[in-house]
Each structure stands twice: as C-alpha cells, then as structure tokens.
matplotlib code that plots the C-alpha trace (Angstrom):
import matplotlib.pyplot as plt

x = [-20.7, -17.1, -16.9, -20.0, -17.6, -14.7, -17.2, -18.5, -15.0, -13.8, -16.6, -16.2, -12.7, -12.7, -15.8, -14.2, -11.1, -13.2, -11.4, -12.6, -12.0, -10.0, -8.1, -7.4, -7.3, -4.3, -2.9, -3.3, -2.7, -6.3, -8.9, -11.7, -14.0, -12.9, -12.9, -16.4, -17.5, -16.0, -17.7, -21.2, -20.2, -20.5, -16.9, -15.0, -11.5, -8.2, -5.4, -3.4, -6.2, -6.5, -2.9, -2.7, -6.1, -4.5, -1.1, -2.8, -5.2, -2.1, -3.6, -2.7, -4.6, -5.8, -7.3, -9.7, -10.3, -11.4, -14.9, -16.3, -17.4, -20.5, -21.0, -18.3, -17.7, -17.4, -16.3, -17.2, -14.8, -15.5, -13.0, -11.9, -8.4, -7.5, -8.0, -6.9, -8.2, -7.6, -11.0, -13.0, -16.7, -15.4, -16.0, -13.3, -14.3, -12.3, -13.2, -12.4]
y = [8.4, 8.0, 4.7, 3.3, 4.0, 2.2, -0.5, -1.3, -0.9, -3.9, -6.0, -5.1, -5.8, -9.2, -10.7, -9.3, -11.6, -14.2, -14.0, -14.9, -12.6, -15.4, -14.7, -11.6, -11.3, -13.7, -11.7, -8.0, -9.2, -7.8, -10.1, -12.1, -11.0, -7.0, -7.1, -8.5, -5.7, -3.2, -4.4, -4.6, -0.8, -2.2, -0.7, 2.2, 1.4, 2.9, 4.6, 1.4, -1.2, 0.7, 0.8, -2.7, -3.7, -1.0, -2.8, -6.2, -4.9, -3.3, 0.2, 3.3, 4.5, 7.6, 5.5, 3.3, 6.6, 8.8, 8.1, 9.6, 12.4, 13.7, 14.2, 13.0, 15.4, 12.9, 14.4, 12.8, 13.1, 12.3, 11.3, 14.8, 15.9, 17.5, 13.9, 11.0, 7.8, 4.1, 3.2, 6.5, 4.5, 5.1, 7.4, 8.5, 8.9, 11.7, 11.5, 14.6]
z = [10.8, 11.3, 13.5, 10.5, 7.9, 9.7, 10.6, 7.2, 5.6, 7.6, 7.0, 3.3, 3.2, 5.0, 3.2, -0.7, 0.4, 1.8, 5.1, 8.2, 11.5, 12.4, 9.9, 10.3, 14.1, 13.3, 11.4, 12.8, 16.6, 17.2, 19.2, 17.3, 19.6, 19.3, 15.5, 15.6, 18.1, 15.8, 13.1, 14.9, 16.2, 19.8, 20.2, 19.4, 18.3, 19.6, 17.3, 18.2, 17.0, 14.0, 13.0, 14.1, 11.5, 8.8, 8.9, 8.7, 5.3, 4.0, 3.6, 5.4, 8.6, 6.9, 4.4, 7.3, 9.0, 6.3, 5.8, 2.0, 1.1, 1.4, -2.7, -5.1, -8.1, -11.1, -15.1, -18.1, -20.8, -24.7, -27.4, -28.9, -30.2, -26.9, -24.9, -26.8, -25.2, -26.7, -27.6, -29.8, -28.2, -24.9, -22.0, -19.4, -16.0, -14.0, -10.1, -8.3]

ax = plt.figure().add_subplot(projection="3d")
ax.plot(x, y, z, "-o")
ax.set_aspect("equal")
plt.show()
C-alpha cells in the first residue's frame, strides 16, 4: 500500500508539471532508470532516495511517505450567523 502510494504520487506529481524523469532525475540527483522503477513498483526506495526525490518536489518526506487514509471525514457547512462565508449560495468544505 505504502510503496503504491509513493509510486503513484510521483507519477502524479511529474506528469501535473509536465516533467519528464529526466527532468527530475536532474534535478533530485536520483537515476532515470531508479525513478522509473519506483514508479513501476519494481523497487523499493531508500530513506536517502526519498529525501533526495522530496527535496527535488519541494515537499516534506512525511508528506511522500504518508499514504491516505483509509476514509476521510469531510463537514458540510451552510451559511448561518455562526459561520459567515463570502458567498450566502455557497458551501464550505471542512476536511478532517
């Protein structure tokens, strides 16, 4: 689950910046050829080739490690007098 979650987030990352692992292999000092495995979950990554990728996609380690939660507790608020939001049509979304 974990090493899917790390997969898919770097796939996800590099193709919503339209970079190529090329690119970022450049740029995080990580092989071409070990980013793809990682991706393909041939691999396994170690503490130092994800610090190496985190640094690269300017996030934190703990945010490439932790995959999601299972369920996601999500709170729909209305316009009332007790939460003022901009727009009276509009819902606010509170993720917990």
């Amino acid at each position: 689950m974990l090493q899917n979650h790390i997969s898919s987030f770097i796939r996800s990352y590099r193709q919503a910046n339209g970079e190529s692992l090329q690119s970022l292999a450049n740029r995080s000092g990580v092989s071409r050829s070990m980013i793809s495995q990682i991706e393909s979950e041939k691999t396994s990554p170690t503490i130092v080739v994800l610090s190496k990728l985190a640094d690269a996609m300017n996030i934190k380690i703990g945010d490439l490690v932790q995959a999601p939660h299972d369920s996601i507790k999500i709170k729909i608020f209305e316009p009332s007098e007790n939460n003022k939001i901009s727009n009276k049509k509009a819902l606010l979304f509170a993720i917990n």
